[in-house]
N, C-alpha and C positions, 0 to 999 in steps of 0.2 A: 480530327476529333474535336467537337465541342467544347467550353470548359464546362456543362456541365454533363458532357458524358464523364469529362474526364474525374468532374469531381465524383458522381454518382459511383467511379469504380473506387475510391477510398472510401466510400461507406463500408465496416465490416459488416460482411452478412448474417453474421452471427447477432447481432445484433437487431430486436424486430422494432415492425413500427412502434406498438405501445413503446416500448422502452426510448424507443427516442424521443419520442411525442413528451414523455416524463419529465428526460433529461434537458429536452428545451425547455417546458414549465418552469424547469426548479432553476435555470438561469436566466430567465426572462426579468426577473427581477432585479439581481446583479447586474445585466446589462445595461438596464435603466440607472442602477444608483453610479455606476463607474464612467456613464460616457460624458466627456468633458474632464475627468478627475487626471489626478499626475500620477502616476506611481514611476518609483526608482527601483530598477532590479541591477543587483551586483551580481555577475555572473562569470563563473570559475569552476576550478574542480574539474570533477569527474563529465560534468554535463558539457565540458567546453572540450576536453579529448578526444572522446567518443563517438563519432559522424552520427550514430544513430540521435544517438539525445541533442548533439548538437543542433540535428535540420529540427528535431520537436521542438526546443526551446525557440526555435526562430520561426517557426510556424505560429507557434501561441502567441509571440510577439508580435508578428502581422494581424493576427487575429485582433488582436488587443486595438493594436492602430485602426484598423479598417472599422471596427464603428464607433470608434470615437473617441477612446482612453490615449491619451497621452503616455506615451512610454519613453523613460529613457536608460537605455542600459550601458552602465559600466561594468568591465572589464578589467580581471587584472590579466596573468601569463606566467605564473612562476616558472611553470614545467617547459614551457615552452623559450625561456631565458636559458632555462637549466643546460639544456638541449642545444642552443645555441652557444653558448660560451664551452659545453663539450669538444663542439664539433670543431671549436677553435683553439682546441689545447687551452682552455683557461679553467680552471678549478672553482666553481662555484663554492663564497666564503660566508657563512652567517654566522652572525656575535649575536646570544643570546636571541636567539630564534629570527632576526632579521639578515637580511642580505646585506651584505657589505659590498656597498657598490662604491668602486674609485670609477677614476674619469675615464676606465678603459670600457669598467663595466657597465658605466653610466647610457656611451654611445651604443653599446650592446641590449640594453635596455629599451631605449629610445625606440633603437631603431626595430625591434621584434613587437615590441607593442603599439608603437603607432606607425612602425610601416610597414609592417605584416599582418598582426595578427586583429587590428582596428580594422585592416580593410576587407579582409579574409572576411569576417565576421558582417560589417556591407557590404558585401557579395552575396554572401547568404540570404539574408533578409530581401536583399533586389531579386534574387534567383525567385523566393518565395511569394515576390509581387507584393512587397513592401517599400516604402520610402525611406531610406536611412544615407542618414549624412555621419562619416565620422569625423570625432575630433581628438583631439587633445587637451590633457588642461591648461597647455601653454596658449590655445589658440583665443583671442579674442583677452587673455588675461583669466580664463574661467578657475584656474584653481592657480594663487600664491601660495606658498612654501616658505618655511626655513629650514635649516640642517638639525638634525639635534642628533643626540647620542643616545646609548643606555646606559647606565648602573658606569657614567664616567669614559664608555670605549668610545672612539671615532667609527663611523657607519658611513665616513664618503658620504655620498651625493645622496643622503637618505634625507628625507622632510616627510614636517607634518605640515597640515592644512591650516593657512593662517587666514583665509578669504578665499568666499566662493564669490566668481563674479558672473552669475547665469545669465545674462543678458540673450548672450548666442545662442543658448538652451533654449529661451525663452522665445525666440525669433522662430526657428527650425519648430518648435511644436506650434505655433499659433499658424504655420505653413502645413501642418499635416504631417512632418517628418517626425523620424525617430533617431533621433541623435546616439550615436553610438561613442561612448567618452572610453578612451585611455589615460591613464591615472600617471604621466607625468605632468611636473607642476613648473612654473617658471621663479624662480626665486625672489624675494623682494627685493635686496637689492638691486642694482640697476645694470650688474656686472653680468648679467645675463644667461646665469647658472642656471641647470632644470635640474630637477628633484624626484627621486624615485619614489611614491609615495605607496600606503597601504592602500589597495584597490577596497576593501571593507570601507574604514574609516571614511575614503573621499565621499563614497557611494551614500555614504550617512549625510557627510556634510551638505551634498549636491541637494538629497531631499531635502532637507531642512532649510535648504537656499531657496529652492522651489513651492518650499511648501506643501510639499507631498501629500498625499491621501494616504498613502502605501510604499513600505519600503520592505525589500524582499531581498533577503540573501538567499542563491541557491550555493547548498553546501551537497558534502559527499555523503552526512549521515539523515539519518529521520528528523531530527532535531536534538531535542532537550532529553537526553534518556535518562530513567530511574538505577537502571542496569546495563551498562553500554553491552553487554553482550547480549540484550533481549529488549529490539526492535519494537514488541508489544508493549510496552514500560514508555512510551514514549508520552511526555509533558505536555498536554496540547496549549496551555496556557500559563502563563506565570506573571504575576503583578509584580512591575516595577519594585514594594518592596520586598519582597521575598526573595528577589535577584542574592541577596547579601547572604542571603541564610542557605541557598544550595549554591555556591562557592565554597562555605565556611562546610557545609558538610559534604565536600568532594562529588557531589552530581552535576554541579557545571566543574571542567575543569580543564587542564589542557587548552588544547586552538580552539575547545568552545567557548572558553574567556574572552578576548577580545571580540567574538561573533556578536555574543550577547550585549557587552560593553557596545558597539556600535550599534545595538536594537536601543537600545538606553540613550544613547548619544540622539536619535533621530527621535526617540518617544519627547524625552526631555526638549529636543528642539520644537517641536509641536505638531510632529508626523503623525496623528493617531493610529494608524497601523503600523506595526511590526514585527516581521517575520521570518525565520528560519526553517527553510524548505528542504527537502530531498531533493536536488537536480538531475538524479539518479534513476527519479521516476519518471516516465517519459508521460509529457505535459502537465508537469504537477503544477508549471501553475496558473492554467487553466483549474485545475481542479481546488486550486486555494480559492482563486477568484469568483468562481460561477458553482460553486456547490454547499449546500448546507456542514456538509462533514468536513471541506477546510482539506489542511494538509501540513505536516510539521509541528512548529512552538510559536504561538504569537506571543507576544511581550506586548501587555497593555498597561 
C-alpha cells in the first residue's frame, strides 16, 4: 500500500471537500506565522494514559515538526511512579501535595521516567515518522536543582529549578529533532545528587530558556472554569492581572493554582503565549494552533 493510499484511508468520510478546502484556508495562515517558532508542551494527565489520546498527541507533534515548528516536549509520570513503587510493595508518600521522594524512591523515579516512560514516548513519535531524541535534565547539565522543603517538612530528593542550560535542546532542534525532556535535574553541588522536579514548573523554565513562542500545558480539564461543574463556563482568556483576583474569589483553585502560576512564570519570562488545554480532546492541540476558535484558557 502507498502512503498516500494509506493516508487517503484516515481521511473521515464524513467529512466533504468544501469543508476541508475551509479547514486548510483557516490554517494556512498559522502555518506560515508558526514555522521556524519554538513552542514547549508539558504533557501529563489523562492524554499520557490513554493509548487513544496518547498516539493523537504524538501525531500533532509530528505534524507540528514536519513543517517546521520546533517542538519540544516535556513530560512528567506521577501515575506511572505510583504504579511502579506499588508493584514493589512501597507506599507512595506526599507532604503537602508533593511526593516525598528518599533515595529509594528517588532511583524509582529515575528510572520509570527516564528509562521507561522517556523512551516509550520516542517510540511513539518514531512509530508516527517523527524525529525525537530523549533526554533528561541531567543530560548535558540541561536542568540544575536544589532540594527545598515545604511549610518546614523534608521532601528527599525534591528540587526546584535553579538553571536551564538548553544548549542540547538547542543542537537537537537546529537538526530537525524533537527532543523529548524528563524532568529529572542534576543537583548543584558536585556530590552528584538528581532531583525529582515538577514536570509543570521545568516545562515553564525550559521555554523561557528557549524563548518560546508558546507554552502549552495539556491538563485533564477544559481549562479556567467559572463553574467547575459546567464545562461551558470555561475562561478563554485571562490577563496576567486579574490572575490575583480569581484566586482571591475561589475560580482558580486547587492543582489549577500552580498550572496558572507556571503560565505566569513563562508569560513573565517572556514567552508571549500561554496556555492551558484539555489533553482529553483528541488533537487539541492542533486545534489551539491552526484555528481561529483556540482551545482552553490563554494567560496573556
Amino acid at each position: 500500500m502507498s502512503e498516500e493510499t494509506d493516508f487517503r484511508e484516515k481521511i473521515d468520510p464524513r467529512v466533504d471537500s468544501v469543508h476541508w478546502s475551509d479547514v486548510l484556508v483557516q490554517a494556512l495562515p498559522y502555518f506560515r506565522h508558526w514555522v521556524g517558532k519554538t513552542v514547549v508542551v508539558k504533557y501529563g494527565g489523562n492524554a499520557m494514559l490513554n493509548e487513544e489520546l496518547k498516539s493523537a498527541v504524538m501525531e500533532d507533534i509530528v505534524l507540528l515538526n514536519t513543517i517546521g515548528i520546533r517542538v519540544v516536549l516535556v513530560h512528567g509520570g506521577g501515575p506511572e511512579i505510583n504504579r511502579m513503587l506499588e508493584r514493589l510493595g512501597k507506599e507512595p508518600k506526599f507532604v503537602n501535595g508533593l511526593r516525598y521522594t528518599d533515595a529509594e524512591t528517588m532511583e524509582i523515579v529515575q528510572m520509570v521516567l527516564t528509562g521507561k516512560l522517556n523512551k516509550d514516548i520516542v517510540g511513539i513519535l518514531l512509530r508516527e515518522g517523527g524525529k525525537a531524541v530523549g533526554l533528561s535534565g541531567v543530560d548535558s547539565g540541561l536542568l540544575r536543582a536544589r532540594k527545598i522543603g515545604t511549610d518546614g517538612a523534608d521532601l528527599g530528593f525534591v528540587g526546584e529549578v535553579t538553571a536551564v542550560n538548553p544548549a542540547i535542546v538547542v543542537s537537537l532542534l537546529d537538526e530537525g529533532f524533537i527532543p523529548v525532556v524528563s524532568t529529572v535535574a542534576l543537583g548543584e553541588g558536585g556530590d552528584g545528587a538528581r532531583y525529582n522536579i515538577n514536570a509543570d514548573t521545568a516545562a515553564a523554565k525550559i521555554a523561557v530558556a528557549l524563548r518560546a513562542e508558546k507554552f502549552v500545558q495539556l491538563t485533564n480539564v477544559p481549562g479556567v472554569l467559572r463553574d467547575v461543574g459546567d464545562p461551558k463556563s470555561l475562561i478563554q482568556r485571562i490577563h496576567l492581572e486579574d490572575v490575583q483576583k480569581y484566586i482571591d474569589d475561589g475560580t482558580i483553585a486547587g492543582g489549577m493554582i500552580p498550572k496558572i502560576e507556571c503560565c505566569m512564570l513563562a508569560r513573565q519570562g517572556g514567552v508571549p503565549r500561554t496556555h492551558i488545554i484539555d489533553g482529553r480532546v483528541p488533537h487539541s492541540l492542533l486545534i489551539e494552533m491552526f484555528s481561529d476558535r483556540g482551545i482552553g484558557t490563554m494567560i496573556y
